[in-house]
C-alpha positions as CSV (number, residue, x, y, z in Angstrom):
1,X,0.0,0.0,0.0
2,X,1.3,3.2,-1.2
3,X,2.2,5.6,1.6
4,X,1.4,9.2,2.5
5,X,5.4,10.3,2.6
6,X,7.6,12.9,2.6
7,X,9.1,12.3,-1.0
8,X,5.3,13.0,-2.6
9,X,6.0,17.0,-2.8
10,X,9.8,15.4,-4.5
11,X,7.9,13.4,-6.9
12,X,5.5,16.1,-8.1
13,X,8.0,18.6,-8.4
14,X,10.1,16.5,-10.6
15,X,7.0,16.1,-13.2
16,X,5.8,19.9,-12.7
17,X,8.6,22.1,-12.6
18,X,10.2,21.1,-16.6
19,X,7.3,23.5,-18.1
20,X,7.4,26.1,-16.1
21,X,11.4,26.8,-17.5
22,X,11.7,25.3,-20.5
23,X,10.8,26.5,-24.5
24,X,6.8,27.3,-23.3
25,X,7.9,29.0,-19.6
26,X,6.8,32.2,-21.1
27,X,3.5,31.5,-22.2
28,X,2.8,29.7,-19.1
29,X,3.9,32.1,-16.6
30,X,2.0,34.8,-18.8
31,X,-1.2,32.6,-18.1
32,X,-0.5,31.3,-14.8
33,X,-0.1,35.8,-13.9
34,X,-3.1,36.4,-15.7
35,X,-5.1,33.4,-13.6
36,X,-4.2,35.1,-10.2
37,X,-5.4,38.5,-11.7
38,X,-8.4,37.1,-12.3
39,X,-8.7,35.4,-8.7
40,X,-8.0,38.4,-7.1
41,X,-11.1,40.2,-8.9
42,X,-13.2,37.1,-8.0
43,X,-11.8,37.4,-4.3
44,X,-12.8,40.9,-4.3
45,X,-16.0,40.7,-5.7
46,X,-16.6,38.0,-3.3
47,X,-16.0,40.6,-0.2
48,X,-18.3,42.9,-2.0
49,X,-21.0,40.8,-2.4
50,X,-20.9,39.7,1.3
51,X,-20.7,43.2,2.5
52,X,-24.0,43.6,0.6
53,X,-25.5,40.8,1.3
54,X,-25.2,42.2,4.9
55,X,-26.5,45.4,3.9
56,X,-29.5,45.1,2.2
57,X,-30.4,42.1,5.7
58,X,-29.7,45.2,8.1
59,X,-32.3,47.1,5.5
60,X,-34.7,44.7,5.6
61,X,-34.8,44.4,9.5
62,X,-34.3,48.0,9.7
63,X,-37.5,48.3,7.2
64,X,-35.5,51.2,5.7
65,X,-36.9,50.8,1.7
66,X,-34.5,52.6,0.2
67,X,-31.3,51.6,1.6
68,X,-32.5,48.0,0.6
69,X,-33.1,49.0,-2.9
70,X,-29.9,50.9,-3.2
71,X,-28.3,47.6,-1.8
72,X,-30.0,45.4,-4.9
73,X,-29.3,47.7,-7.0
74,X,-25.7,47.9,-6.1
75,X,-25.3,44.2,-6.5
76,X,-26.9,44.1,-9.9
77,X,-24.1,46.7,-11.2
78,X,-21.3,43.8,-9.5
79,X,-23.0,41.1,-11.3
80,X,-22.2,43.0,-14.9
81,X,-18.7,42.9,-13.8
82,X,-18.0,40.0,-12.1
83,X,-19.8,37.5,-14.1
84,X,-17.2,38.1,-17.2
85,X,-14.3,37.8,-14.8
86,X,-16.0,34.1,-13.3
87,X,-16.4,33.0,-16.5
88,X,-12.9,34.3,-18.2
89,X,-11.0,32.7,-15.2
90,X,-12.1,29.4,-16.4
91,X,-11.4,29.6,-20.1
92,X,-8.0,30.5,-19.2
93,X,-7.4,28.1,-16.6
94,X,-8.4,25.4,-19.0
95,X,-6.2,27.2,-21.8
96,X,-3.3,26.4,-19.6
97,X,-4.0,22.9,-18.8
98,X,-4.7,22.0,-22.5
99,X,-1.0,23.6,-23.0
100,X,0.4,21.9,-20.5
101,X,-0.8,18.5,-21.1
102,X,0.4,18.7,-24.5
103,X,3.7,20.1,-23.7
104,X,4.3,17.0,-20.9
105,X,2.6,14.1,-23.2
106,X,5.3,15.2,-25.7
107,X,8.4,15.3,-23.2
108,X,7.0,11.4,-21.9
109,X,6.6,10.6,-26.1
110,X,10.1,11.7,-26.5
111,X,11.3,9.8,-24.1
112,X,9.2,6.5,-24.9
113,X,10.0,6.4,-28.5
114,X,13.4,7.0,-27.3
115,X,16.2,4.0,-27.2
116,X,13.1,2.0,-28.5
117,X,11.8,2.4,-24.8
118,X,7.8,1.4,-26.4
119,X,9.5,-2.1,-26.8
120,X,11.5,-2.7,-23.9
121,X,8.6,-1.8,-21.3
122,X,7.2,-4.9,-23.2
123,X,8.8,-7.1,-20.8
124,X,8.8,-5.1,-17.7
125,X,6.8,-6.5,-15.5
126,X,6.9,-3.7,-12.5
127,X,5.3,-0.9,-15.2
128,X,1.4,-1.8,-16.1
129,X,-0.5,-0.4,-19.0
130,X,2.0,2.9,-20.2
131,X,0.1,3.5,-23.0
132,X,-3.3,4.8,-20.4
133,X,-0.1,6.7,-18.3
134,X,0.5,8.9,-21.2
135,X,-2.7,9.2,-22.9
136,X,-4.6,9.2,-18.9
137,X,-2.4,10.3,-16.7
138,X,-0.9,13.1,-17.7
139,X,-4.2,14.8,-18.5
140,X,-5.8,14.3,-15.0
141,X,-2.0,15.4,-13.8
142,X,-2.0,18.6,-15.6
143,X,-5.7,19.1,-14.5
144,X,-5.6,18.5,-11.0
145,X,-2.1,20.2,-10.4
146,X,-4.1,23.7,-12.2
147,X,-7.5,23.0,-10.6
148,X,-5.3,22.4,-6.7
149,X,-2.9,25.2,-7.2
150,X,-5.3,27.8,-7.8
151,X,-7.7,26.5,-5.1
152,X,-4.0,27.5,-2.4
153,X,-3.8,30.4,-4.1
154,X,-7.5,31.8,-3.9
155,X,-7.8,29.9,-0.6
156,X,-4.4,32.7,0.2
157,X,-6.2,35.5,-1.3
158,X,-9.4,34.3,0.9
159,X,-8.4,34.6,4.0
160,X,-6.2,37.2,3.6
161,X,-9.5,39.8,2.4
162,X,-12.0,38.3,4.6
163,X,-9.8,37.4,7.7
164,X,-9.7,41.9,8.0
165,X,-13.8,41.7,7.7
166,X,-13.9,39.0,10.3
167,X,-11.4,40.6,12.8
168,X,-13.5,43.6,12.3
169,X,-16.5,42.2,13.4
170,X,-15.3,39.3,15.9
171,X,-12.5,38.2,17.2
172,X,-13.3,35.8,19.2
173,X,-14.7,34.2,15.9
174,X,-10.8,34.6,14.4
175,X,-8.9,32.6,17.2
176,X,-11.7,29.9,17.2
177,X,-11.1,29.3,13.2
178,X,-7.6,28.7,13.7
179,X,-8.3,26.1,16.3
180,X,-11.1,24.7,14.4
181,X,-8.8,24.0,11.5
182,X,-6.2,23.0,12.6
183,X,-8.4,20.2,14.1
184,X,-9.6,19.5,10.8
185,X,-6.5,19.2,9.2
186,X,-5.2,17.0,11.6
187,X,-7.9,14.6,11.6
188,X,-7.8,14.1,7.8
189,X,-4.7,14.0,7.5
190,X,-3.7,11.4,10.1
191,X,-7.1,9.3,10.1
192,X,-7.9,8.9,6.9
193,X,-5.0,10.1,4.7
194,X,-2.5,6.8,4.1
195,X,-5.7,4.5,3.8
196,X,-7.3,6.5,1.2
197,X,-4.1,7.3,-0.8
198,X,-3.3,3.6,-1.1
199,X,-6.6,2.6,-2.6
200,X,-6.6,5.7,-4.9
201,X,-3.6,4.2,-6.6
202,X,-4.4,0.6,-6.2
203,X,-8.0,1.4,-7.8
204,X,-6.3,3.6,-10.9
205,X,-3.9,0.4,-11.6
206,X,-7.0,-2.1,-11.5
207,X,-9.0,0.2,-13.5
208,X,-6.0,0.4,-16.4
209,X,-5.8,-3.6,-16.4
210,X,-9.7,-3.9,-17.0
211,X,-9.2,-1.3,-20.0
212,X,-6.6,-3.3,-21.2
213,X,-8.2,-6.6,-20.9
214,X,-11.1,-5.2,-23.0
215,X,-9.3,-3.6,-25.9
216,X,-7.1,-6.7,-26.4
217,X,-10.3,-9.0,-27.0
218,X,-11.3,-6.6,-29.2
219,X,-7.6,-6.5,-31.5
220,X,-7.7,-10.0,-31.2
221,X,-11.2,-11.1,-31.5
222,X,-11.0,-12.9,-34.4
223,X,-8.0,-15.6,-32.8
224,X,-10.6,-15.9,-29.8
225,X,-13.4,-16.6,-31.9
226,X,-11.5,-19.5,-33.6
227,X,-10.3,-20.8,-29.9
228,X,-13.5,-20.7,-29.0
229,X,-11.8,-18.7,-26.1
230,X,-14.7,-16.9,-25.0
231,X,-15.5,-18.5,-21.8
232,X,-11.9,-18.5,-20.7
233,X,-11.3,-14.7,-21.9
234,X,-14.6,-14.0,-20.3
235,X,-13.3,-15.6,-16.6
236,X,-10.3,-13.4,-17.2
237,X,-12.2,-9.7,-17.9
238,X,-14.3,-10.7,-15.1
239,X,-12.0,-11.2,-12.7
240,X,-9.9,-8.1,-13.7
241,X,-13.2,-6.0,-13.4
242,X,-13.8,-7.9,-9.6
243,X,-10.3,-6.8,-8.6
244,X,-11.5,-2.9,-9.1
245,X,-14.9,-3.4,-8.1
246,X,-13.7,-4.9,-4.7
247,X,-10.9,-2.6,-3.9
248,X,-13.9,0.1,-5.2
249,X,-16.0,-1.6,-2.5
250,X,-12.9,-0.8,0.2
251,X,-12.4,2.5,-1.0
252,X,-15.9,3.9,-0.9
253,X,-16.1,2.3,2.4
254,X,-13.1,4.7,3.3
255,X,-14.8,7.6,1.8
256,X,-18.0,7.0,3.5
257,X,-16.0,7.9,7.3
258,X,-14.0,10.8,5.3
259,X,-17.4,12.2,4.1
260,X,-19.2,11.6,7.4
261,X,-16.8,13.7,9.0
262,X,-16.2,16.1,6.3
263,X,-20.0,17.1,6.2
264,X,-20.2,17.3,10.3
265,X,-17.2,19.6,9.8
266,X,-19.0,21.6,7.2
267,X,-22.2,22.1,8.7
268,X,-20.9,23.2,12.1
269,X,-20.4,25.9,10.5
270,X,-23.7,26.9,9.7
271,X,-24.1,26.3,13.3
272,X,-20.9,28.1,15.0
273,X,-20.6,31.5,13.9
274,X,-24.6,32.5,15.0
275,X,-23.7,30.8,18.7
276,X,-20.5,32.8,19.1
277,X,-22.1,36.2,18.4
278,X,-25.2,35.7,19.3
279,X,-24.8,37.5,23.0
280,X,-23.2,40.8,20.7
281,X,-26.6,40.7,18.5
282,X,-29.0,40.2,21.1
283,X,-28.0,43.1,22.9
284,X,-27.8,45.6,19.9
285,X,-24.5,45.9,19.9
286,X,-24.2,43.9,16.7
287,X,-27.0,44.7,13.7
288,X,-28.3,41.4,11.9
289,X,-26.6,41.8,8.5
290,X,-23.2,42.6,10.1
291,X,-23.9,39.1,11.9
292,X,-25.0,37.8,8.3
293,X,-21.8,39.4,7.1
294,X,-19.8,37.8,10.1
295,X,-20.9,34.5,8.8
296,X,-19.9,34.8,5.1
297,X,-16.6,35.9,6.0
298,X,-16.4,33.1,8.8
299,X,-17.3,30.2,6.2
300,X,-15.1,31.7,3.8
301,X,-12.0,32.1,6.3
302,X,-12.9,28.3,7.3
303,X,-12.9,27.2,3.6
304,X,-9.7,29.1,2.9
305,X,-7.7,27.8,5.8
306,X,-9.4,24.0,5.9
307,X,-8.9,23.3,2.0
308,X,-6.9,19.7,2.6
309,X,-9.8,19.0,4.4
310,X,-12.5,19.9,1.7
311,X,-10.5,18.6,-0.9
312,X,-8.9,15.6,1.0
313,X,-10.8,12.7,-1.4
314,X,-9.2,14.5,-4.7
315,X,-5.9,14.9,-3.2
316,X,-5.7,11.6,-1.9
317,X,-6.2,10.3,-6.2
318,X,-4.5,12.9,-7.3
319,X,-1.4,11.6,-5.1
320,X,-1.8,8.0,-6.4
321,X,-1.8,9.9,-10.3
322,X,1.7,11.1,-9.3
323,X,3.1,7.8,-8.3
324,X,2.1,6.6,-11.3
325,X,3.6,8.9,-13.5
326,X,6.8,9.2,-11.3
327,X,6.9,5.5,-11.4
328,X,7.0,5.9,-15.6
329,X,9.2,8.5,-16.0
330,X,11.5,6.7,-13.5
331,X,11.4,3.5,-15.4
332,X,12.4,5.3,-18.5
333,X,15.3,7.0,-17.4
334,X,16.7,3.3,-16.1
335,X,19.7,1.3,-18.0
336,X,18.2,-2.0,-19.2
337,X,17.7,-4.6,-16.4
338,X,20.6,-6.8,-18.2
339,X,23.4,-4.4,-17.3
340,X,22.7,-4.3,-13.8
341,X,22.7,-8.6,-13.9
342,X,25.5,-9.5,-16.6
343,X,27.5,-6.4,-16.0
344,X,27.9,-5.6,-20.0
345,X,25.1,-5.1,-23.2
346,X,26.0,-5.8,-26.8
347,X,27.6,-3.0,-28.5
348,X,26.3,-1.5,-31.9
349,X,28.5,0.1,-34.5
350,X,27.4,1.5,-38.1
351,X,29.6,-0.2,-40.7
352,X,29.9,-1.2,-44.6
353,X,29.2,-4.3,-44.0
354,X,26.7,-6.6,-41.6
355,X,29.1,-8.4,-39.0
356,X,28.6,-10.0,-35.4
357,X,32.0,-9.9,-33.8
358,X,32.4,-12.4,-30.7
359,X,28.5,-11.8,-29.8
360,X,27.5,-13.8,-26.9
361,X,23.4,-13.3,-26.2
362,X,21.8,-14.1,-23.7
363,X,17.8,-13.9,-22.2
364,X,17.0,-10.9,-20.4
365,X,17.6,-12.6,-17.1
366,X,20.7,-13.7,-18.2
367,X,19.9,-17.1,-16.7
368,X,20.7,-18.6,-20.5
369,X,23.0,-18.6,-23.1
370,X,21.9,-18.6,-26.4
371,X,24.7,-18.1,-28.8
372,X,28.2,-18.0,-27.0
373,X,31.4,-16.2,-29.2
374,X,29.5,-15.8,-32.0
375,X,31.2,-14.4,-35.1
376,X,29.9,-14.0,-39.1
377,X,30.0,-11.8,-41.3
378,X,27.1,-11.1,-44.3
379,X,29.1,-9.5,-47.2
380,X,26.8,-8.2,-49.8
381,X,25.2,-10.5,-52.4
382,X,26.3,-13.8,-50.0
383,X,23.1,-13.9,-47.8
384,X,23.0,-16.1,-44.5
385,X,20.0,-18.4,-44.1
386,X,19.7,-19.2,-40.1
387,X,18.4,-22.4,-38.6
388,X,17.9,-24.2,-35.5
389,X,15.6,-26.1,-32.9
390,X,12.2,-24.2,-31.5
391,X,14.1,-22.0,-28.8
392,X,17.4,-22.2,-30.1
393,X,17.8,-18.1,-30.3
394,X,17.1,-17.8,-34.1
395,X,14.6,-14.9,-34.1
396,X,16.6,-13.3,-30.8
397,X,19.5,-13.3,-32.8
398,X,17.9,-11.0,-35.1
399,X,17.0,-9.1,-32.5
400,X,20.2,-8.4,-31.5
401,X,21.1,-7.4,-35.1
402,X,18.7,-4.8,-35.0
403,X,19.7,-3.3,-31.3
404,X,16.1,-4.6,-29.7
405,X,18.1,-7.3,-28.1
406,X,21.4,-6.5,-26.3
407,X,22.0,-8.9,-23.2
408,X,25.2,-10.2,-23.2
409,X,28.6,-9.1,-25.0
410,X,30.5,-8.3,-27.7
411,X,29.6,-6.3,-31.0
412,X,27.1,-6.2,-33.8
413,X,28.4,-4.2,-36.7
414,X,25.7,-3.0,-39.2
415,X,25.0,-0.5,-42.0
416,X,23.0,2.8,-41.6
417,X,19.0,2.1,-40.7
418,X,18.0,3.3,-43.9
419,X,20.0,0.5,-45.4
420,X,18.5,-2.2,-43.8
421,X,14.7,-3.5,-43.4
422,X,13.2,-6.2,-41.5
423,X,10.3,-8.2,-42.1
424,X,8.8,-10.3,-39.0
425,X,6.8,-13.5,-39.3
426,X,3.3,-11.2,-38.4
427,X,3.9,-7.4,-40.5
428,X,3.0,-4.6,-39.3
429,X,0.0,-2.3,-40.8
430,X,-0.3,0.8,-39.8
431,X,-3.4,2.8,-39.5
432,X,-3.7,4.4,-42.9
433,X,-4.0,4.0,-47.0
434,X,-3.1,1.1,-48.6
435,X,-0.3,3.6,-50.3
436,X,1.1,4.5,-46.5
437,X,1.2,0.5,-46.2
438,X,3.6,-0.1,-49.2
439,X,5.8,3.3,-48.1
440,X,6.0,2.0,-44.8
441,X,8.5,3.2,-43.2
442,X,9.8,6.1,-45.8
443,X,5.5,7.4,-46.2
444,X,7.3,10.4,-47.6
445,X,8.9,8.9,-50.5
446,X,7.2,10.4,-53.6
447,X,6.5,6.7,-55.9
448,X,4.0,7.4,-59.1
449,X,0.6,5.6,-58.5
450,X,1.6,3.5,-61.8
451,X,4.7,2.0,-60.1
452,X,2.9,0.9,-56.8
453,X,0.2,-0.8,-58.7
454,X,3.1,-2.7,-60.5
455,X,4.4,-3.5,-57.4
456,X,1.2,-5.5,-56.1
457,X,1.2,-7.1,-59.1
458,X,5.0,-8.4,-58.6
459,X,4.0,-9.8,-55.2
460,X,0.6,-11.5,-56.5
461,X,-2.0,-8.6,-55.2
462,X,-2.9,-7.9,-58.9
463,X,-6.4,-6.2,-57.5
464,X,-5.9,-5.3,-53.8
465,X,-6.3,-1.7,-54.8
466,X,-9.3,-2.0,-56.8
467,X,-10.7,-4.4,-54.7
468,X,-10.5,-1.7,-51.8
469,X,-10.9,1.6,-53.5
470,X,-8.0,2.6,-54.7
471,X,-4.1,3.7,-53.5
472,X,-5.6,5.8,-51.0
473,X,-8.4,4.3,-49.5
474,X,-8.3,4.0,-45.7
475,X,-8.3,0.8,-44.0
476,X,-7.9,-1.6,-41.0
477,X,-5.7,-3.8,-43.0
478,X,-4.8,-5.9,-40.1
479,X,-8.2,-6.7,-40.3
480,X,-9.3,-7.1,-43.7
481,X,-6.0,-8.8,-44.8
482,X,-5.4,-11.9,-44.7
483,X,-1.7,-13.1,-43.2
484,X,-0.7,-14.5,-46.3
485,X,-1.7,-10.7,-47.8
486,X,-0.1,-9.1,-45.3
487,X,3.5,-10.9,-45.7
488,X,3.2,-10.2,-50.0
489,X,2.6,-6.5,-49.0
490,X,5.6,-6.4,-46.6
491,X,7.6,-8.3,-49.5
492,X,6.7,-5.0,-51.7
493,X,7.7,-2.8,-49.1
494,X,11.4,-3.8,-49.6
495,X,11.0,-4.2,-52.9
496,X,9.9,-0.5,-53.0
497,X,12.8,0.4,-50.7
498,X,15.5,-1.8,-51.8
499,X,17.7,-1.8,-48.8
500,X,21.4,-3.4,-48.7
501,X,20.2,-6.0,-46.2
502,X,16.7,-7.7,-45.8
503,X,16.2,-9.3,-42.3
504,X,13.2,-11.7,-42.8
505,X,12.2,-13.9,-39.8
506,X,10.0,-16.4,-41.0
507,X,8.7,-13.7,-43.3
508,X,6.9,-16.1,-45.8
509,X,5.8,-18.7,-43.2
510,X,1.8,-18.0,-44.7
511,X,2.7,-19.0,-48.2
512,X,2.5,-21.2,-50.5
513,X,5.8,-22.9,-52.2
514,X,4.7,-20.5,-55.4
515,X,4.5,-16.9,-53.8
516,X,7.4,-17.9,-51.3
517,X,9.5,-19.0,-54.6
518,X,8.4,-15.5,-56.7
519,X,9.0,-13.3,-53.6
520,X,12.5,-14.9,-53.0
521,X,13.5,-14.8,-56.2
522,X,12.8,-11.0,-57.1
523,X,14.5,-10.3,-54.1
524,X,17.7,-11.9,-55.3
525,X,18.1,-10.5,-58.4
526,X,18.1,-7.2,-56.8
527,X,21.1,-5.8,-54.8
528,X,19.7,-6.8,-51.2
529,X,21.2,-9.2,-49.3
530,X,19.4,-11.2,-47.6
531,X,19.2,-12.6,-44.0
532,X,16.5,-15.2,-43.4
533,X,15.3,-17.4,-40.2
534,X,12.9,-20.4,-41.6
535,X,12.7,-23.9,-41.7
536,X,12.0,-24.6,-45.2
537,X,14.9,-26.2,-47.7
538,X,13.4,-24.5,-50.5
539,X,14.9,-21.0,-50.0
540,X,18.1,-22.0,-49.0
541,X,19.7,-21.7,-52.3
542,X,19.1,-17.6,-51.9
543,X,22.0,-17.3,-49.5
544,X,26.2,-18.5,-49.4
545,X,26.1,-19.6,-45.9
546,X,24.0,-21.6,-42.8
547,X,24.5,-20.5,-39.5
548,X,22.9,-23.0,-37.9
549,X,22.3,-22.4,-33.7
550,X,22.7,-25.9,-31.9
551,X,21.4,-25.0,-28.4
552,X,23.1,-24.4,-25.1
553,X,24.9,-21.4,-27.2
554,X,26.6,-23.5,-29.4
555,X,26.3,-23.1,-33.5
556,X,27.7,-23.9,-36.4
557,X,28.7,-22.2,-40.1
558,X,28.0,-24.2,-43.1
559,X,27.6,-23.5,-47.0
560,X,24.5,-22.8,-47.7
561,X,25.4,-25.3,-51.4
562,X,24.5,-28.9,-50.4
563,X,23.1,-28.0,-47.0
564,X,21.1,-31.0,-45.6
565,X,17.6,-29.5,-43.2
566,X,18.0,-33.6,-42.8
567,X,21.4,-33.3,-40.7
């Protein structure tokens, strides 16, 4: 259970403060000036109107008609002017939120794109659902710190204008506030702070793993529905949705002492002020509307200096929000897990040619080898084919060779990224046209519409475009292609690109011998070279050599001319 500590302040300070001095500071301290402005004209107004609300009382007990009408009409002439001011305040506070959040989703973007951090946090099993920390988190963050900030400052500005009205009229009034509060505040704090704090965040986390659940039956509906998987991803949804509905259950139970005490606090104070001055009214010393006016400026004294405790249940998620996010940013500011266990990572160097020099790999854990003092080289035009047992390492070695995969030592030489592509066993479609599918990843290379329909035809998709409306129709071609479709288009992808090296991992696993042996074969008699894990004899005769990965990290080199799958 997360704990109400001393390093919360640290942790929000570390996520707040960047904006405030980097490129946007100016814009944001012009707001933020521009916000208190406008509080201070609300906190005014707010003294006015109690001052007449007071007056035109004392008017109406006095009987005195046109003092009272003076007093409405008074008020009216405020309400012209203040109204704007409410209403302003708001537009601009949400103005700098909106700024905000898009400023600080951008600085977490950066750094999760970063160093391929989107793929790493894969695997992490201490950080849960980052996707709903950017796209969630950061909005309610930005909200809450605009929407709590300016509550402490107008709170400020609160008791500084109507603490002078109070002490004016009572005080005896004044030094029973302070006590007041401070009891308050100490009772929420200490009673039902740390309980409340912990459930916030636990109830965020179990709310983000019901999400999650959800969308991925929904992106994979069609693999369920062929299962027959319903029941079983059914149990699981459910269960994730009872984990947040019984930690709910504990945390509205919380609530339920936090608001019974909060609203006996509250409504004391209708209560309070009349019994304190009552003897001073009683007596004539004190007219009615200056009592009225005594007990505006006490509730609003009490508001300004008991806001943790008004505002303890929002605090308390808002708190759990911050963990979150400090838990994120933390996580992707950390060295990969495999340093800190094996002590080195697998270097990557840009070179002519594609070369793994004395490359030992390893799992993440490091409690396996899979190759051990590996070294080849993949000179252009002699492509490597790669083999092995299920689990041997093949499609982790290729990892490695792309820099997704670095536990363990030695060095991976390879050329520029332009000059290389790789083509996993399930493609990638992006949400888009069918043109931004066959650009993928260089959407703004300018190709003729003439030369892309060519290119389906070369990899047997003769009428994809027709059939779907054209180069530029939009698409969930994950969902309306089939995986055999899917690997042609990925095939036209390099041949659009023509990179030095190909990496394909079981790339044409979906095919039949026919399309395998027409993709293979256009992509050899271009200048690609190409790198391929598969089990099929067929293609071997596209590369020179056979690495072939025994297990336990040992491995083997062979010609690729006269290989035997067989042996």
């Amino acid at each position: 259970m997360k704990k109400l500590d001393r390093h919360l302040w640290q942790r929000f300070w570390a996520i707040a403060t960047p904006y405030w001095r980097h490129e946007e500071k100016r814009k944001a301290w012009a707001l933020l000036a521009l916000l208190v402005l406008l509080l201070l004209g609300q906190t005014r107004f707010a003294v006015l109107f109690n001052e007449q609300t007071g007056e035109f009382t004392s008017a109406l007990a006095a009987r005195d008609e046109e003092r009272f009408w003076d007093a409405i009409k008074y008020c009216l002439g405020l309400l012209v002017v203040a109204v704007p001011i409410y209403a302003f305040y708001y537009f601009v506070r949400d103005k700098l939120g909106i700024h905000w959040r898009r400023w600080l989703t951008n600085r977490f973007l950066d750094r999760y794109f970063r160093q391929r951090h989107y793929y790493e946090l894969n695997a992490n099993a201490a950080l849960d659902n980052p996707d709903q920390r950017i796209a969630e988190d950061i909005n309610t963050f930005t909200q809450r710190s605009l929407y709590f900030l300016l509550i402490l400052i107008g709170a400020i500005l609160q008791l500084v204008a109507f603490s002078s009205v109070l002490w004016d009229i009572s005080r005896a009034m004044v030094y029973f506030l302070v006590l007041y509060a401070i009891f308050g505040t100490g009772v929420t704090l200490f009673v039902f702070g740390k309980p409340l704090i912990g459930l916030n965040f636990m109830q965020l986390r179990r709310e983000a793993d019901f999400r999650f659940g959800m969308v991925r039956i929904r992106e994979n509906a069609e693999s369920i529905a062929f299962y027959r998987g319903e029941a079983q991803e059914s149990q699981q949804v459910r269960r994730r949705f009872a984990a947040a509905f019984d930690n709910y259950n504990r945390l509205i139970r919380s609530q339920l002492f936090l608001n019974l005490f909060q609203y006996a606090y509250g409504l004391l104070t209708i209560v309070l002020p009349s019994a304190i001055i009552a003897a001073d009214v009683l007596s004539g010393e004190l007219e009615v509307g200056r009592a009225i006016q005594a007990a505006g400026a006490f509730a609003a004294v009490l508001s300004a200096i008991s806001v943790i405790v008004e505002n303890f249940e929002g605090l308390s998620r808002f708190a759990a929000g911050i963990d979150r996010l400090n838990t994120f940013a933390r996580v992707l500011d950390t060295e990969p897990e495999c340093r800190a266990r094996v002590g080195s990572l697998i270097a990557s160097v840009e070179g002519p040619v594609l070369a793994l020099e004395q490359v030992t790999l390893l799992t993440p854990n490091g409690e396996r080898t899979l190759a051990k003092n590996l070294s080849v080289a993949v000179k252009p035009g002699e492509g490597l084919m790669i083999v092995g047992e299920s689990g041997s390492g093949k499609s982790s070695l290729l990892r490695a060779i792309a820099g997704l995969w670095y536990c363990g030592s030695g060095r991976v030489v390879r050329p520029r990224p332009e000059d290389i592509l790789f083509l996993p066993q399930q493609p990638y479609m992006i949400l888009g046209t069918l043109r931004s599918q066959l650009l993928y990843p260089n959407r703004d290379q300018p190709v003729p519409d003439a030369e892309l329909l060519r290119l389906l035809e070369r990899v047997n998709l003769p009428d994809l475009a027709e059939r779907f409306g054209g180069l530029d129709a939009e698409r969930d071609w994950e969902k309306v292609l089939s995986i055999g479709e899917q690997q042609r288009l990925a095939f036209a992808r390099v041949l659009l690109a023509r990179p030095r090296y190909a990496m394909l991992d079981e790339a044409t696993s979906a095919l039949d011998a026919a399309n395998e042996e027409s993709l293979y074969r256009q992509l050899a008699a271009t200048a690609t070279t190409l790198v391929s894990v598969g089990h099929r004899s067929t293609i071997v005769k596209y590369h020179k050599q056979v690495l072939e990965l025994c297990g336990d990290g040992e491995w083997q080199i062979h010609p690729a001319e006269g290989y035997d799958f067989r042996h």
